[in-house]
DSSP file (Angstrom, degrees, kcal/mol; ACC not computed):
  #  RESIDUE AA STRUCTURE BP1 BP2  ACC     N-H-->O    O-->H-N    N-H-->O    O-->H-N    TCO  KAPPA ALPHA  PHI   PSI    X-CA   Y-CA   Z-CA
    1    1 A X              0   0    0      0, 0.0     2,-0.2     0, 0.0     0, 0.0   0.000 360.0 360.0 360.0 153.1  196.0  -92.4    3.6
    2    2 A X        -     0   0    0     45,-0.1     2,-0.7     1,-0.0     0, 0.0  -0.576 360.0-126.9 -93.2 136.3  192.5  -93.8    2.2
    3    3 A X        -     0   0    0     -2,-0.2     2,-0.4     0, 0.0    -1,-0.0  -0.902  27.7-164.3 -91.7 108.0  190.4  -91.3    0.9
    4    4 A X        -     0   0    0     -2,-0.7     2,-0.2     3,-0.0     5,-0.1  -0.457   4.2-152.8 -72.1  97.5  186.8  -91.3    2.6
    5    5 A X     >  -     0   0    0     -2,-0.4     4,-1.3     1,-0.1     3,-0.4  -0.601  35.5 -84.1-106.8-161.0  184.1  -89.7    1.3
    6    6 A X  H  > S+     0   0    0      1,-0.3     4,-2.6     2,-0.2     3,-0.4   0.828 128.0  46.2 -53.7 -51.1  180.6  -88.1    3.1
    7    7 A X  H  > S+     0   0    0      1,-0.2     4,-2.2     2,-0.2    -1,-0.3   0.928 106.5  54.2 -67.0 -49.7  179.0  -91.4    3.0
    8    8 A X  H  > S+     0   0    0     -3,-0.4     4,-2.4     2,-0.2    -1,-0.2   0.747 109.4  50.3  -8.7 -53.8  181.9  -93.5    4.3
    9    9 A X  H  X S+     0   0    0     -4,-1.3     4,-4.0    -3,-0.4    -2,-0.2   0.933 103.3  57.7 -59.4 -52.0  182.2  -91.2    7.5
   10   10 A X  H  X S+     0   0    0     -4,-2.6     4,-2.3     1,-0.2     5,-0.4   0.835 110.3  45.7 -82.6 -24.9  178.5  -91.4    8.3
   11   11 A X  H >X S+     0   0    0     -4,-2.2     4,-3.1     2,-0.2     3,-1.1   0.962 113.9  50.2 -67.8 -56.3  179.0  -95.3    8.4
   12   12 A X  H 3X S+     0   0    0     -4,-2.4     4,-3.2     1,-0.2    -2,-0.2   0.800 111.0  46.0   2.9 -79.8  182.0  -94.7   10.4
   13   13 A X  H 3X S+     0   0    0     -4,-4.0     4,-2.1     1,-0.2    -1,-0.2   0.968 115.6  44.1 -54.3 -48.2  180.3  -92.5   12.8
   14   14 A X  H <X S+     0   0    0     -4,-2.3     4,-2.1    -3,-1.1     3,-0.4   0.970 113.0  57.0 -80.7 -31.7  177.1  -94.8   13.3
   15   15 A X  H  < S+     0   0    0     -4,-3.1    -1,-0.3    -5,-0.4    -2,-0.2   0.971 102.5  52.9 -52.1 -39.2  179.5  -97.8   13.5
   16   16 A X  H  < S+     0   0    0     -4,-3.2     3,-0.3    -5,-0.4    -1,-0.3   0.872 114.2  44.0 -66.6 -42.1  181.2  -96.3   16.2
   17   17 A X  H  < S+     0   0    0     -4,-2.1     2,-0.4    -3,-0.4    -1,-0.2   0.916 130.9  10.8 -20.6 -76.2  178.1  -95.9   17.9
   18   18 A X    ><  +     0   0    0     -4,-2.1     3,-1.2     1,-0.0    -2,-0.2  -0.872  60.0 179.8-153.4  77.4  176.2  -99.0   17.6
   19   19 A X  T 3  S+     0   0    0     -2,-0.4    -3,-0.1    -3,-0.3    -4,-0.1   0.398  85.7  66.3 -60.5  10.6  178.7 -101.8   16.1
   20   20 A X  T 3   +     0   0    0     -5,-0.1    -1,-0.2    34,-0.1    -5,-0.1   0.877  69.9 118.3 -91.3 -29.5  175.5 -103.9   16.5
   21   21 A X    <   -     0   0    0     -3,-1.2     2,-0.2    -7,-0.2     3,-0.1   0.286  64.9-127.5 -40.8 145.6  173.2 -102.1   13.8
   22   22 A X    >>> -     0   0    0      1,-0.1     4,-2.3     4,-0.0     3,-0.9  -0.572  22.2-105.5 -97.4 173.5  172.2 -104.4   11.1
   23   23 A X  H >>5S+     0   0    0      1,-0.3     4,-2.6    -2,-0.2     3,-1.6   0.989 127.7  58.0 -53.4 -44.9  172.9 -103.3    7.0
   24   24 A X  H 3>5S+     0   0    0      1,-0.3     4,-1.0     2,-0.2    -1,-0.3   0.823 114.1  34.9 -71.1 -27.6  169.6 -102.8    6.7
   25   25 A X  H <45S+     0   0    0     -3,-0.9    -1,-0.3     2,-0.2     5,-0.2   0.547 126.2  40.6 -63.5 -30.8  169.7  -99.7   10.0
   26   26 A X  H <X5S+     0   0    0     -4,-2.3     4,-1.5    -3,-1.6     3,-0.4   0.854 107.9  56.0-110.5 -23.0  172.5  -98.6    9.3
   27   27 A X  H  <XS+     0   0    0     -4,-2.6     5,-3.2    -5,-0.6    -2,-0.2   0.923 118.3  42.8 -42.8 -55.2  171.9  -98.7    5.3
   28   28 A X  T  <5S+     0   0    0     -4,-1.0    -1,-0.2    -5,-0.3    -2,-0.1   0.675 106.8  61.8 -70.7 -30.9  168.6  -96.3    6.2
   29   29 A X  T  45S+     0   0    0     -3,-0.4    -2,-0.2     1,-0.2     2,-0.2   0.888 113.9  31.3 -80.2 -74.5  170.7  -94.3    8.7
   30   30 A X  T  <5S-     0   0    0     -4,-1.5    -2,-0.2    -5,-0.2    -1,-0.2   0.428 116.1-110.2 -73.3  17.9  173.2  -93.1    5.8
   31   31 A X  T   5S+     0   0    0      1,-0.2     2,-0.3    -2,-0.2    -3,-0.2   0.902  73.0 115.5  60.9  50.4  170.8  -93.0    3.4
   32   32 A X      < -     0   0    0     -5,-3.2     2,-0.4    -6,-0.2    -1,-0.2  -0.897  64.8 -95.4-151.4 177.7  171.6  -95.9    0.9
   33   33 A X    >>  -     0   0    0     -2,-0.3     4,-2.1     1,-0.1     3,-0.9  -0.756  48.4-104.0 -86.7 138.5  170.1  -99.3   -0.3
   34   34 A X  H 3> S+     0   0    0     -2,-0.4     4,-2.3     1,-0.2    -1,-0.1   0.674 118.9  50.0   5.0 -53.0  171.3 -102.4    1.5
   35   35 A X  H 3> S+     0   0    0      2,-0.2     4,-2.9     1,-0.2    -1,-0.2   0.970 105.7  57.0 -80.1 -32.6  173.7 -103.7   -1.1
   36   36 A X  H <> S+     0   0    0     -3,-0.9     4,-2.5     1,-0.3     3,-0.3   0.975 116.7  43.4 -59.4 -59.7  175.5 -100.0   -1.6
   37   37 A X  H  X S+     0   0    0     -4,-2.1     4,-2.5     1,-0.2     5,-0.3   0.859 105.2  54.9 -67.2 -34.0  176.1 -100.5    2.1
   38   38 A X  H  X S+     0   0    0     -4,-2.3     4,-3.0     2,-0.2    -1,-0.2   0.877 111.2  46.8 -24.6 -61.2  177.0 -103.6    2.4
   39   39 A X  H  X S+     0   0    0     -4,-2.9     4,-2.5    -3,-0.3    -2,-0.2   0.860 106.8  54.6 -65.8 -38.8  179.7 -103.1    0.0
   40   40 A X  H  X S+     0   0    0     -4,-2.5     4,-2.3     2,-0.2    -1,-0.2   0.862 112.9  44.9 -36.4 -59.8  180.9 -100.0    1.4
   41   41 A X  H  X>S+     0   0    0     -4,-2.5     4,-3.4     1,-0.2     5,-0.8   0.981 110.9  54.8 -58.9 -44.1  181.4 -101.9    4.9
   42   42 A X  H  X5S+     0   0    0     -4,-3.0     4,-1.7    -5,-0.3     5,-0.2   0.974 112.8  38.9 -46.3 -56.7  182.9 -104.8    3.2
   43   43 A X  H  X5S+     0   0    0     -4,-2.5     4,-6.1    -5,-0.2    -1,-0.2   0.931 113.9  54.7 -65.7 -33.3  185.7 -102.6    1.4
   44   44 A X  H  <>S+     0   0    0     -4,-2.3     5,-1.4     2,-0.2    -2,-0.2   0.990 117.9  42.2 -38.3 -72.1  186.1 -100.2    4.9
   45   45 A X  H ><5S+     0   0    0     -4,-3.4     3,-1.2     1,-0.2    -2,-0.2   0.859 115.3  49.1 -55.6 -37.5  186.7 -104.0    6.6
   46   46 A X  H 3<<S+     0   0    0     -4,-1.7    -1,-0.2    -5,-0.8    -2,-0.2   0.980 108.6  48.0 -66.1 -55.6  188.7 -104.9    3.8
   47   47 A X  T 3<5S-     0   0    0     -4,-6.1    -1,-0.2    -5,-0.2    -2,-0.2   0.124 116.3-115.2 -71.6  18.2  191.1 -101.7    3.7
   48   48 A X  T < 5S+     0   0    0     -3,-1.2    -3,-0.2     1,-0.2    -4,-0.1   0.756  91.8 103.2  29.0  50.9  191.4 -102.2    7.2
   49   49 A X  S   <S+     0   0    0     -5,-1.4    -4,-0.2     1,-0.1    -1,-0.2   0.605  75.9  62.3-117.4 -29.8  190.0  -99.4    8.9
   50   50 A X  S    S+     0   0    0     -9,-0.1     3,-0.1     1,-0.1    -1,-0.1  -0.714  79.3 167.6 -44.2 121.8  186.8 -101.2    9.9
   51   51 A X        -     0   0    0      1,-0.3     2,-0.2    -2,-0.2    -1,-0.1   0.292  50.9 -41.6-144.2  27.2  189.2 -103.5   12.0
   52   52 A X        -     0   0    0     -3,-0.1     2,-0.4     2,-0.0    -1,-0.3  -0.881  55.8-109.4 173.0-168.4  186.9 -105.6   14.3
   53   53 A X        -     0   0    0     -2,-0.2     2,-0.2    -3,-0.1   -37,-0.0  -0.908  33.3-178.4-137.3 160.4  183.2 -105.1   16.9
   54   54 A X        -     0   0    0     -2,-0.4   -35,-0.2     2,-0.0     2,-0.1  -0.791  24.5-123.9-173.5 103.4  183.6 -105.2   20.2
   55   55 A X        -     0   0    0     -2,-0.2     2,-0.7     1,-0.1    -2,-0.0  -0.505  22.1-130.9 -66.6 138.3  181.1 -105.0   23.1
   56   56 A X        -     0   0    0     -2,-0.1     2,-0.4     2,-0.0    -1,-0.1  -0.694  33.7-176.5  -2.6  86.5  181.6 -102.4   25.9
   57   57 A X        -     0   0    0     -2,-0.7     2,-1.3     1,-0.0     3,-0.1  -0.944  37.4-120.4-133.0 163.8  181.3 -104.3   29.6
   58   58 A X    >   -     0   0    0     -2,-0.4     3,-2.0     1,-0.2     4,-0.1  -0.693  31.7-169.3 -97.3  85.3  181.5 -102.9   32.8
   59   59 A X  G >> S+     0   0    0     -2,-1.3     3,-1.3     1,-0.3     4,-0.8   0.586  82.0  66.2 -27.7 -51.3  184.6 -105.0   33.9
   60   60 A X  G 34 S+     0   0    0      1,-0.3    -1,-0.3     2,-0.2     5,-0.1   0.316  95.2  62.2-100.6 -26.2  184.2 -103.9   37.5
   61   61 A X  G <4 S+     0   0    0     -3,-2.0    -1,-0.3     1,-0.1    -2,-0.2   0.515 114.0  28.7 -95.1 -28.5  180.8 -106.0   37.6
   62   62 A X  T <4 S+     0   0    0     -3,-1.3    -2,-0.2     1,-0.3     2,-0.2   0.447 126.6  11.3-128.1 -18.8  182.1 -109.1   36.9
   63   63 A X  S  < S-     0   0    0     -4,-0.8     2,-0.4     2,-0.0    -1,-0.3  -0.961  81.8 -83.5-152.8 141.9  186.0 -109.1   38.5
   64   64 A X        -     0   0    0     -2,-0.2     2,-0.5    -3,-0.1    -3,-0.1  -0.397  51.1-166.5 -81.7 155.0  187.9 -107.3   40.3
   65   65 A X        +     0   0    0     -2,-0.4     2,-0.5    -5,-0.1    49,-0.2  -0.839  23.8 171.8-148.0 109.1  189.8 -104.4   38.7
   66   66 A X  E     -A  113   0A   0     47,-2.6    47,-0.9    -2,-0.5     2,-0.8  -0.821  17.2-154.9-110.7 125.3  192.3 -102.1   39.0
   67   67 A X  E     -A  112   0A   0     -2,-0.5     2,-0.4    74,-0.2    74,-0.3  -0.373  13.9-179.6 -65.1  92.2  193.6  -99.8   36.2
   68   68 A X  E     -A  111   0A   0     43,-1.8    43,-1.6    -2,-0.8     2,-0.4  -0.789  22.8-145.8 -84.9 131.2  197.0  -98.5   36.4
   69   69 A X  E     -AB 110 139A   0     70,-2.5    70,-1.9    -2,-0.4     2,-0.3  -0.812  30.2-160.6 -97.9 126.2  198.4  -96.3   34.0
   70   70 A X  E     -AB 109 138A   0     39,-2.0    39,-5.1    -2,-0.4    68,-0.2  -0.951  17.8-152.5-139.1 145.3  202.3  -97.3   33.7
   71   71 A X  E     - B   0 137A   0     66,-1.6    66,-0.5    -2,-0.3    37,-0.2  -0.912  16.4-170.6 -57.1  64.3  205.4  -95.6   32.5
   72   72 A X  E     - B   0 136A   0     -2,-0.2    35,-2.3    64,-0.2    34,-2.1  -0.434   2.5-172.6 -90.5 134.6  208.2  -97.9   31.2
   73   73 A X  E     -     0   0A   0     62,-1.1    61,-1.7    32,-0.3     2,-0.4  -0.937  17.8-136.8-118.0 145.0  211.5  -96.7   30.5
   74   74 A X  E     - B   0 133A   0     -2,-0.4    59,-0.3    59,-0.2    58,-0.1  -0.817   4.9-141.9-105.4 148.1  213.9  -98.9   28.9
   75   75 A X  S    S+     0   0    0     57,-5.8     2,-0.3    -2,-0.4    58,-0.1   0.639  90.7  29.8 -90.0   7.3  217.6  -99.0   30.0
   76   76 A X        -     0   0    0     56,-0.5    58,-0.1     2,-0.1     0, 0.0  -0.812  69.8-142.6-148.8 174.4  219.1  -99.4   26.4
   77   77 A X        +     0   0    0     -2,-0.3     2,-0.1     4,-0.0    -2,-0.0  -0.012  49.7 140.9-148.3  -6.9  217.4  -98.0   23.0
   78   78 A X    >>  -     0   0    0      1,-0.1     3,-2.9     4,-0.0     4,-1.1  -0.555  63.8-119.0 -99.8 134.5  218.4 -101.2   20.6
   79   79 A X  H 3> S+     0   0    0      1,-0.3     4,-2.1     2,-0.2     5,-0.2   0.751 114.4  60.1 -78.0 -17.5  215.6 -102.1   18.1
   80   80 A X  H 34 S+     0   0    0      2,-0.2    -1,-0.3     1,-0.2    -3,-0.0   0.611  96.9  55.3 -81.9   7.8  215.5 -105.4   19.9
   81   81 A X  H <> S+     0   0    0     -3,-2.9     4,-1.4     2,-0.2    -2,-0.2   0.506 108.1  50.4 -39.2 -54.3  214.8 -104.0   22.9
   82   82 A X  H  X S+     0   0    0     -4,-1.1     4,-1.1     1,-0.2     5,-0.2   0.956 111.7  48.0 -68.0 -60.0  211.9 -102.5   21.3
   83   83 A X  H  X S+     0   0    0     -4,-2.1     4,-0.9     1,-0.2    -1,-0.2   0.572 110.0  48.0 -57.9 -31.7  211.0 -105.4   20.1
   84   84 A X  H  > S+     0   0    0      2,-0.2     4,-1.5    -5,-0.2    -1,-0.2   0.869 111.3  47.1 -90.8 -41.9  211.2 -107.6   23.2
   85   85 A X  H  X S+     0   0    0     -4,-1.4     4,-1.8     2,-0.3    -2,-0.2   0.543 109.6  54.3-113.7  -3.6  209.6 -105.7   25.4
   86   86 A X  H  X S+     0   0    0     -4,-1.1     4,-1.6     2,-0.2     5,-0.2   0.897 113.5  53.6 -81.3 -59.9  206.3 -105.0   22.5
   87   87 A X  H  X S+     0   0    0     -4,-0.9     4,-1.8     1,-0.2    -2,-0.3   0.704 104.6  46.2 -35.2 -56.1  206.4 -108.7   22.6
   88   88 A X  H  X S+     0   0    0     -4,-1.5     4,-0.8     2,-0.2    -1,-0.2   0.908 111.3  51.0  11.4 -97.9  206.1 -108.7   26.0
   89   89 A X  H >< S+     0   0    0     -4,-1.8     3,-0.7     1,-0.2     6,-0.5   0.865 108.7  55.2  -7.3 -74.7  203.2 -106.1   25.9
   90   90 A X  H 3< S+     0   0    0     -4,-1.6    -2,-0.2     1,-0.3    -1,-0.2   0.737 109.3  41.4 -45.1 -56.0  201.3 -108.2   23.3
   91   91 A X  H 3< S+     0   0    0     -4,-1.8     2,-0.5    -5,-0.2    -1,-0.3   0.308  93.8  85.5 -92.7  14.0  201.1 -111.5   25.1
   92   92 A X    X<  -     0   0    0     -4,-0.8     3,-2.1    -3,-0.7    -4,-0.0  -0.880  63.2-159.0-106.7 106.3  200.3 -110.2   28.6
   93   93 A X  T 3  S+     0   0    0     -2,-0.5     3,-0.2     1,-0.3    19,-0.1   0.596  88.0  66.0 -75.1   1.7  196.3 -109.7   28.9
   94   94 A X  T 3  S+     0   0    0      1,-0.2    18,-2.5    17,-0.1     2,-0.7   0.671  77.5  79.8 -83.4  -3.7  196.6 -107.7   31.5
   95   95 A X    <   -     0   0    0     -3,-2.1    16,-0.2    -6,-0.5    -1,-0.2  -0.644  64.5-171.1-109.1  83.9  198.3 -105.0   29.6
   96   96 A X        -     0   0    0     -2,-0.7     2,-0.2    14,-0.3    -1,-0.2   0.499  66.6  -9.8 -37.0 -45.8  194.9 -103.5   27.9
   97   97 A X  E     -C  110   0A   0     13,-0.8    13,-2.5    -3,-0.1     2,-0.3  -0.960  64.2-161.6-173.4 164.3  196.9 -101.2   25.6
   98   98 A X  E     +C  109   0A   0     -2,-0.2     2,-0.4    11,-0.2    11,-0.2  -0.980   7.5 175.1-143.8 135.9  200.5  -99.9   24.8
   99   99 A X  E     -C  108   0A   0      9,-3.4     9,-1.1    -2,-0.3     2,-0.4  -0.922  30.9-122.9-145.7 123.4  202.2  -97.1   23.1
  100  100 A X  E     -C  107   0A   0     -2,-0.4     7,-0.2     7,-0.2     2,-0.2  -0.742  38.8-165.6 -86.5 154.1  205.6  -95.9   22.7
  101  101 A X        -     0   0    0      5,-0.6     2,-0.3    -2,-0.4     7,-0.0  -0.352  16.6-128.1 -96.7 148.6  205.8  -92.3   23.7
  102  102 A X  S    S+     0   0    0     -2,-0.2     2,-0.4     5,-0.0     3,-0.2  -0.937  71.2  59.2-110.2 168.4  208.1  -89.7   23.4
  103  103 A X  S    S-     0   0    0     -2,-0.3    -2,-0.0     1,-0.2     0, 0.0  -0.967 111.4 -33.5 127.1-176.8  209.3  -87.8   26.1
  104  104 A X  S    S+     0   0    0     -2,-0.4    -1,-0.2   -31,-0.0     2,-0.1   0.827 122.8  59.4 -56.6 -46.0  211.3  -89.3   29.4
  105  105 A X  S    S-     0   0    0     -3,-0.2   -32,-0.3   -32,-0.1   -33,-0.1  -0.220  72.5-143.6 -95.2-179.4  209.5  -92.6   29.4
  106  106 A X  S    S+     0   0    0    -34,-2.1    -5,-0.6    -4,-0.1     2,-0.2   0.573  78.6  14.4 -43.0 -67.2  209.3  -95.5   26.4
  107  107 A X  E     - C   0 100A   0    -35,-2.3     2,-0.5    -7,-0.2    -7,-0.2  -0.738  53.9-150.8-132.2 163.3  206.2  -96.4   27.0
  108  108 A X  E     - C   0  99A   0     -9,-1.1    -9,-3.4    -2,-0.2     2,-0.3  -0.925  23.3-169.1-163.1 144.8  203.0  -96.0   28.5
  109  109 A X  E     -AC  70  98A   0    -39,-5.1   -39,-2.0    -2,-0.5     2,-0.3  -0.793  21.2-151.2-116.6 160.0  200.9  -98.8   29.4
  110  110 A X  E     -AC  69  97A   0    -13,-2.5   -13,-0.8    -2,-0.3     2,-0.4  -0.987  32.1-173.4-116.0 131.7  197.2  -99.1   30.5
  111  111 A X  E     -A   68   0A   0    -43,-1.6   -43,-1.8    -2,-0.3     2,-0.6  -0.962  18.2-153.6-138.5 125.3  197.3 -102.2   32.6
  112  112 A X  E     +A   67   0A   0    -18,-2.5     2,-0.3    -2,-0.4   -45,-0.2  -0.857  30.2 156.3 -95.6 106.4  194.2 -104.2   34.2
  113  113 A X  E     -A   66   0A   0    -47,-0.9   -47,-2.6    -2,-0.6     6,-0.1  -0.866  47.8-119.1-140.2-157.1  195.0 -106.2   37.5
  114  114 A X  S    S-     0   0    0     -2,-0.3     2,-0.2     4,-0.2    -1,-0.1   0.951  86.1 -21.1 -78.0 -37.2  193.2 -107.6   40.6
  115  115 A X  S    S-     0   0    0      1,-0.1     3,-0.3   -50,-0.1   -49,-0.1  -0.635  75.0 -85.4-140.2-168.6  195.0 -105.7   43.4
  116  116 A X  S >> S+     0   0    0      1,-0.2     4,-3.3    -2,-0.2     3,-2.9   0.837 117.4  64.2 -76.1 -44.3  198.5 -103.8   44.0
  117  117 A X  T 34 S+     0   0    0      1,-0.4    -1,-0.2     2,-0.2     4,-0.1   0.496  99.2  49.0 -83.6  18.3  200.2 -106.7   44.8
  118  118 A X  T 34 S+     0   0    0     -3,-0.3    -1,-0.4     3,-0.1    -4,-0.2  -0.168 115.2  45.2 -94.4  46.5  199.8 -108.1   41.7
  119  119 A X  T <>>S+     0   0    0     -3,-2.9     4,-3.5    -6,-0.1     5,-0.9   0.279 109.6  53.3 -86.0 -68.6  201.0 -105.0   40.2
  120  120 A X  H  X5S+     0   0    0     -4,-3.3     4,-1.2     1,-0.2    -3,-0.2   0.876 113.0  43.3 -34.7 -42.1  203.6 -104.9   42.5
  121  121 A X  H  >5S+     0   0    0     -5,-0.4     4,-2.1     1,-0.2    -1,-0.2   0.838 111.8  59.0 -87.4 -32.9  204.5 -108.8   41.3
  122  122 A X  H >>5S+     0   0    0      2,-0.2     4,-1.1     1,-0.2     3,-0.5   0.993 111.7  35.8 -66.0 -55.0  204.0 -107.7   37.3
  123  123 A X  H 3X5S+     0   0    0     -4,-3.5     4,-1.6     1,-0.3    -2,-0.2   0.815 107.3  66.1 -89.1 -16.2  206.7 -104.9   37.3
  124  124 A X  H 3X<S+     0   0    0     -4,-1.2     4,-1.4    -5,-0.9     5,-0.3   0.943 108.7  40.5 -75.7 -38.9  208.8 -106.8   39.5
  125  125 A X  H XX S+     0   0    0     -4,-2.1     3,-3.6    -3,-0.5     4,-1.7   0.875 112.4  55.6 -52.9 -85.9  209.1 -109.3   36.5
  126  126 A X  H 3< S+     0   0    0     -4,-1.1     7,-0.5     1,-0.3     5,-0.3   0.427 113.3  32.9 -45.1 -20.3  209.4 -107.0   34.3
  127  127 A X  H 3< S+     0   0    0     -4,-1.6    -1,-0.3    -3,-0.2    -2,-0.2   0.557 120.9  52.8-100.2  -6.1  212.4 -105.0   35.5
  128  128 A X  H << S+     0   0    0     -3,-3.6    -2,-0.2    -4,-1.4    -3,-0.2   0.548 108.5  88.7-105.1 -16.6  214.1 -108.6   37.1
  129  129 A X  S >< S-     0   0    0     -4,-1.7     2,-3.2    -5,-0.3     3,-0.7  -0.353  93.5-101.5 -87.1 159.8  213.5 -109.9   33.4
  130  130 A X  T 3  S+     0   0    0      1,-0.2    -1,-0.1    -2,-0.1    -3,-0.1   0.441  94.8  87.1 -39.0  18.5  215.1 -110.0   30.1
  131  131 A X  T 3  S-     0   0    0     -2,-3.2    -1,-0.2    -5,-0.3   -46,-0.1   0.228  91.4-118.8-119.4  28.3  213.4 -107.4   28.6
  132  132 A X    <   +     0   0    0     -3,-0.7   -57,-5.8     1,-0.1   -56,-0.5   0.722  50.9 154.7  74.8  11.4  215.5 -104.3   29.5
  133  133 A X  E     -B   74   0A   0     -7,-0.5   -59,-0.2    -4,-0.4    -1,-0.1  -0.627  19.6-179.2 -89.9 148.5  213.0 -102.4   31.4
  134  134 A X  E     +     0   0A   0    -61,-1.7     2,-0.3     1,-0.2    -1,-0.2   0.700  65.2   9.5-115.7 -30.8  215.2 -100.1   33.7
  135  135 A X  E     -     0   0A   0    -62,-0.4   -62,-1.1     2,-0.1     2,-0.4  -0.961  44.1-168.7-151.8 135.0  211.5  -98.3   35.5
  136  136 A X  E     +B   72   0A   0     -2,-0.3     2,-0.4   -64,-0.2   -64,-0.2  -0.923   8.6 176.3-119.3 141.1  208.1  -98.3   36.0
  137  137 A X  E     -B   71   0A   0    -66,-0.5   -66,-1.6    -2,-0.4     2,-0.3  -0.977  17.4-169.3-140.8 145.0  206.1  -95.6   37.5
  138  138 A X  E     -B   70   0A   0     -2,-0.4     2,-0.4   -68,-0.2   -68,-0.2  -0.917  21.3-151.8-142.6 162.2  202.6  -95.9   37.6
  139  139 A X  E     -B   69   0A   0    -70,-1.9   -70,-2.5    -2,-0.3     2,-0.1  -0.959  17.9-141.9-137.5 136.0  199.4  -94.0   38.3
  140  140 A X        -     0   0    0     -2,-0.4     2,-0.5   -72,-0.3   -72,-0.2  -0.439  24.2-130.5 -87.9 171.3  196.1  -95.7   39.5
  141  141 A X        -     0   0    0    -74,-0.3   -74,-0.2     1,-0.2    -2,-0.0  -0.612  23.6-173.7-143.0 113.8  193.3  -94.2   38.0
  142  142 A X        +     0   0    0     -2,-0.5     2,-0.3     1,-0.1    -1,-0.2   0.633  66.8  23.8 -47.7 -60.9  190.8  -93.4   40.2
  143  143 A X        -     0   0    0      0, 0.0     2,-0.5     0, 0.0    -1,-0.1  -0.992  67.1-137.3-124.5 132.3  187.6  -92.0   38.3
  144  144 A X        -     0   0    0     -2,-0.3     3,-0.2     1,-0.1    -3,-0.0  -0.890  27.0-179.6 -87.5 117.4  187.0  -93.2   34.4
  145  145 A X        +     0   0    0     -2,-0.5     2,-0.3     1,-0.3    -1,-0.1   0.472  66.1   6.1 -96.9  22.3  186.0  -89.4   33.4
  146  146 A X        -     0   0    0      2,-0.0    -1,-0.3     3,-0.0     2,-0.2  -0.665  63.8-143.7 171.9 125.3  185.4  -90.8   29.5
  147  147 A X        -     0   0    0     -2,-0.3     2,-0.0    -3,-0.2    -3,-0.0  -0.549  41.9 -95.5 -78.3 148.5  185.5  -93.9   27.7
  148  148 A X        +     0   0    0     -2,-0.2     3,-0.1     1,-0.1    -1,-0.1  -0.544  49.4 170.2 -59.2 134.5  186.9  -94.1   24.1
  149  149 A X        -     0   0    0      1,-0.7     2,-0.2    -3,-0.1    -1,-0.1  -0.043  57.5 -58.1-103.4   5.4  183.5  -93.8   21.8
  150  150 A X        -     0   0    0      2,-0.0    -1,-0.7  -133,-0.0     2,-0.2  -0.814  57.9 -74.0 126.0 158.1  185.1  -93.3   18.6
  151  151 A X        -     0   0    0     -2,-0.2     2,-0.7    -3,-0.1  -135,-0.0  -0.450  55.8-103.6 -90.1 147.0  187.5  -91.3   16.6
  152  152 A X              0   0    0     -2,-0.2    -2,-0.0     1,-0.1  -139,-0.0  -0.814 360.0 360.0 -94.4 131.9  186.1  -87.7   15.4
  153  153 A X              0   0    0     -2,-0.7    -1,-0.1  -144,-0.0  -140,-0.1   0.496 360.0 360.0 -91.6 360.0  185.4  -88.4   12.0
């Protein structure tokens, strides 16, 4: 694990905030000259934990969207199983993010689509396909009560 120290964090934290600030704002905000910060982001980005920016839009505003929270269980356990079905995951834009879990299920998915019946038509591929899936159980999710801001640093 990378060892951080104070000043490191505080970019952190104000990146995580406002990935727009420019060196010289956020340089002033943690209380260093331009180049010091600069270099600092540069190595962060470099050691790959800076690992990208990314704007915040209100999805909802522009398409329609519903978020399902899905439970995949796999009917076999074999690392190409595993493998197929992250693959899977990866190249599907609907599937917003993915984790295996431990616990009953696989997986747990966060999944963007227009309506239920394309939900309905995604998990019916997925369990009629190669990829081993034996169930999916899913939860809509009704109210966002908190967006990801950031890690506590």
């Amino acid at each position: 694990m990378e060892t951080l120290d104070r000043l490191d964090r505080k970019i952190l934290a104000a990146l995580q905030r406002d990935g727009r600030l420019t060196n010289a704002a956020l340089a002033e905000a943690v209380s260093l000259s331009p180049s010091a910060c600069l270099a600092r982001v540069k190595r962060l980005e470099r050691d790959g934990i800076i690992t990208g920016y990314q704007a915040g839009i209100a999805i909802e505003k522009i398409r329609p969207a519903l978020i399902l929270y899905g439970e995949v269980t796999l009917k076999r356990h074999l690392p190409e199983d595993f493998r197929a079905i992250e693959q899977l995951f990866a190249q599907d834009p609907r599937v917003l993010d993915a984790a295996e879990i431990s616990g009953k299920s696989d997986y747990i998915v966060r999944v963007i689509v227009a309506d239920m019946a394309e939900w309905r038509d995604l998990t019916a591929g997925w369990t009629s396909g190669p990829w081993q899936i034996e169930r999916v159980t899913s939860a809509v999710a009704m109210h966002r009560t908190k967006a990801f801001s950031g890690y506590p640093l």
